[in-house]
C-alpha positions as CSV (number, residue, x, y, z in Angstrom):
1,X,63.0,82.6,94.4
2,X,59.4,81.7,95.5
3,X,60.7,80.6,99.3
4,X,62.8,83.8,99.1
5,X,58.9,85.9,98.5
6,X,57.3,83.6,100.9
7,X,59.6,84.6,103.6
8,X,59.9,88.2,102.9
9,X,56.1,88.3,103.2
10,X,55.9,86.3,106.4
11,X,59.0,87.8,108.0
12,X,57.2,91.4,107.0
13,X,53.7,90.2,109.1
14,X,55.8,88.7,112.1
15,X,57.6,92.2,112.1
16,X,54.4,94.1,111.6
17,X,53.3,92.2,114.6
18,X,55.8,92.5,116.8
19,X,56.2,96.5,116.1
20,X,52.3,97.0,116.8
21,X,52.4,94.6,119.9
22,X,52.6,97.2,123.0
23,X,49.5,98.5,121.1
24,X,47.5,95.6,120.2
25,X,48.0,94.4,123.9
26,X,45.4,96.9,125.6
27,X,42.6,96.4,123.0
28,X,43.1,92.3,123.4
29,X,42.9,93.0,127.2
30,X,40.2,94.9,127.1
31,X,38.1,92.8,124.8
32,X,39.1,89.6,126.6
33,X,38.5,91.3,130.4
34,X,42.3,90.0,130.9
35,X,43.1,92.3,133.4
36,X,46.7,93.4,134.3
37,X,48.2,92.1,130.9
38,X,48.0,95.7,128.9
39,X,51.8,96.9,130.0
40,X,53.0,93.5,128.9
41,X,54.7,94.7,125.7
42,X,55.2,98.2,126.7
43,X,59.1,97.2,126.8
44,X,59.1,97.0,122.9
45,X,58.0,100.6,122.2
46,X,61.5,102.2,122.0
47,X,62.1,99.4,119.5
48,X,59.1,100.4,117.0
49,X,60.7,102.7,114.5
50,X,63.3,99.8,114.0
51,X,61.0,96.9,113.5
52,X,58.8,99.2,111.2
53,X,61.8,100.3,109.4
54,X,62.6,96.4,109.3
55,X,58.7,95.7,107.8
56,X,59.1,98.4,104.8
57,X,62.1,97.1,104.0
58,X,61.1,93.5,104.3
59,X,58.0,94.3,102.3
60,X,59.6,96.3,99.8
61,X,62.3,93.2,98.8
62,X,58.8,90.9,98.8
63,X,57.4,93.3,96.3
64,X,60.8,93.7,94.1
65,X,61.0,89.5,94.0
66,X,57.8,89.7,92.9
67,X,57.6,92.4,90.4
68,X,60.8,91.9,89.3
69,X,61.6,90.9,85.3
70,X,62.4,87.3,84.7
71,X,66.0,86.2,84.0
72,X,67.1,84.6,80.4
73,X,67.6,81.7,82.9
74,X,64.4,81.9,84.5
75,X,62.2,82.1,81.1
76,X,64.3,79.5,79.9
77,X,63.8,76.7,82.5
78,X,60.4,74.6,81.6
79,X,60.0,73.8,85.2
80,X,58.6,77.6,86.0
81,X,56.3,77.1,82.1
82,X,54.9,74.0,83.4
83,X,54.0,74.6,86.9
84,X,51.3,77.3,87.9
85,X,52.2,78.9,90.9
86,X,50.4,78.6,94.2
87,X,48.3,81.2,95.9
88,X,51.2,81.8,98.7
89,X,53.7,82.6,96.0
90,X,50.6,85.0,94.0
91,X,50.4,88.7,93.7
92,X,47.1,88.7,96.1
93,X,48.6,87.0,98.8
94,X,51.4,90.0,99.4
95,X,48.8,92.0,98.3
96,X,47.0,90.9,102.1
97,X,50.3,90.9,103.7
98,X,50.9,94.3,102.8
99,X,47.1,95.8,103.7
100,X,47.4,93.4,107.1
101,X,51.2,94.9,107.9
102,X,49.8,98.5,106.8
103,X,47.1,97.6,109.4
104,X,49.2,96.6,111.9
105,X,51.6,99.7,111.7
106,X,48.6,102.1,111.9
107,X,47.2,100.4,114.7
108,X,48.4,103.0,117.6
109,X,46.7,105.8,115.5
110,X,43.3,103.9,115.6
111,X,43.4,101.7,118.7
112,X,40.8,104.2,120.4
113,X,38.0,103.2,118.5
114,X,37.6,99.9,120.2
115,X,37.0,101.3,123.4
116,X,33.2,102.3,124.3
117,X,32.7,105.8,124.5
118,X,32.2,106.1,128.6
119,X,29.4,108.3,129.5
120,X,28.5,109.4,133.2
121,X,25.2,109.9,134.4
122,X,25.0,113.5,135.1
123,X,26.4,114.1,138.3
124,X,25.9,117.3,140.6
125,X,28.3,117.9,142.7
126,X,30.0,121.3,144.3
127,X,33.3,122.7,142.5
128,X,34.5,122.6,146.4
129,X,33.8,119.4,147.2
130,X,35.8,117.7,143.6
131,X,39.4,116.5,144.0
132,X,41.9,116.7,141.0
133,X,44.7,114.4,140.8
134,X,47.3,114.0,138.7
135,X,48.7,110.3,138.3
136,X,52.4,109.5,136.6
137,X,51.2,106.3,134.6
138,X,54.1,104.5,133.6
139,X,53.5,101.9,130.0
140,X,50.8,103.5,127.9
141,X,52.8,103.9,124.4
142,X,49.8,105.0,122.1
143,X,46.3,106.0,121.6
144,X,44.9,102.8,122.6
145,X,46.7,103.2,126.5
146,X,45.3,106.3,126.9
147,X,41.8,104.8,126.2
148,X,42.6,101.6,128.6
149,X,43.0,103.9,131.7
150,X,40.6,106.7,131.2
151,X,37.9,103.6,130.3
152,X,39.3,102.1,133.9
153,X,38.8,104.9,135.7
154,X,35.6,106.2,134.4
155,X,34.0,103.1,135.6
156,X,34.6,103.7,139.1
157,X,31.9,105.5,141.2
158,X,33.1,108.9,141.9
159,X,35.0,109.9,139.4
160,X,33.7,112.4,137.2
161,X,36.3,113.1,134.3
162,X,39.2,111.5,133.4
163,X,42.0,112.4,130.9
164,X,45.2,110.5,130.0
165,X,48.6,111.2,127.6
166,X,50.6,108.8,126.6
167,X,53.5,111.1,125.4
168,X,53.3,112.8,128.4
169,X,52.3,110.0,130.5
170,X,50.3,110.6,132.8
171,X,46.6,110.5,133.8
172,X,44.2,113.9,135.3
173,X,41.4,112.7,136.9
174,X,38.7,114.7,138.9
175,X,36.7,112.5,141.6
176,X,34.5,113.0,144.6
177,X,36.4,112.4,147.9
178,X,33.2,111.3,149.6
179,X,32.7,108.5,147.5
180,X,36.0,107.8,146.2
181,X,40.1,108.0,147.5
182,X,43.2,108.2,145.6
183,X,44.1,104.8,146.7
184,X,41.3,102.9,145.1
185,X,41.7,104.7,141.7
186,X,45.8,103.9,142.0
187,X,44.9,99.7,142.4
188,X,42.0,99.9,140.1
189,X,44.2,101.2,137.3
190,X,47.2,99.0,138.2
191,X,45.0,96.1,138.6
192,X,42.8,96.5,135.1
193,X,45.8,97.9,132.8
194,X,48.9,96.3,134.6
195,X,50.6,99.9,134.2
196,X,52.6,101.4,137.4
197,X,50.6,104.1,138.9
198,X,52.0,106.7,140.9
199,X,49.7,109.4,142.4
200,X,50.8,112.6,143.0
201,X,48.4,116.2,144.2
């Protein structure tokens, strides 16, 4: 009984993991300057209602092993009297499992907040003289990619806003031609999020 609530809870934080990994990925890219590696898991985002579906259910068995009255059998045997059980097989250890595979899960909805909030210096420039395009960004999967991109492109000299949606997937940025071209803003987003970029006016 104890292995069978040790590996509920550890099979419920590997799938936790897994289901938040297309998410985690940009932040961890980000913070680490790893360039090019955000789109890596982007492949497993049609499978995240399965695998969280997969860590309730996981969780939930955990939770009913532990909670769960003890059998004539069970209160019976002196072996389970005698021996006091370890931390891994204790309430607050699924207890953290849970909070860190509720944290996991919930990542997409808070990813954002790692980024820095990107401010411009005020820039003047003419209405007339700003470009607007509109890029078809193929990976971002949550909150987290949007950030990734518009962070990417607000760092480059020239562009003045930048917006991105996931669900939508695409980015809108508005730049000035004199100092910037589509081209560079294409490989700078490619090259810093590893997503496929495809510019279109």
């Amino acid at each position: 009984m104890k292995t069978t609530k040790n590996s509920a809870a550890s099979l419920g934080v590997l799938t936790a993991i897994t289901a938040s990994l297309c998410c985690i990925t940009p932040v961890l890219a980000f913070v680490a300057g790893a360039s090019g590696v955000a789109a890596t898991f982007s492949w497993l985002e049609p499978f995240c209602p399965y695998l969280i579906g997969l860590t309730v259910v996981v969780l939930g068995v955990a939770w009913y092993q532990q909670l769960k009255p003890r059998s004539a059998e069970e209160i019976a045997c002196a072996c389970e009297d005698d021996e006091q059980p370890s931390f891994w097989q204790s309430k607050k250890f699924l207890v953290i499992v849970t909070v860190v595979a509720g944290a996991l899960l919930f990542f997409p909805i808070y990813a954002d907040v790692f980024f820095p909030n990107t401010d411009h210096q005020t820039v003047i420039v003419q209405a007339s003289d700003l470009q607007e395009t509109q890029f078809a960004v193929q990976g971002m999967t949550c909150t987290g990619c949007e950030e990734h991109v518009k962070h990417t492109a607000l760092q480059l000299d020239g562009v003045i806003e930048a917006e991105a949606s996931y669900e939508q997937g695409i980015a809108q940025i508005k730049f000035d031609p004199t100092l910037i071209n589509i081209e560079a803003i294409d490989q700078a987003i490619e090259e810093e999020t590893g997503y496929q970029v495809d510019p279109s006016q």
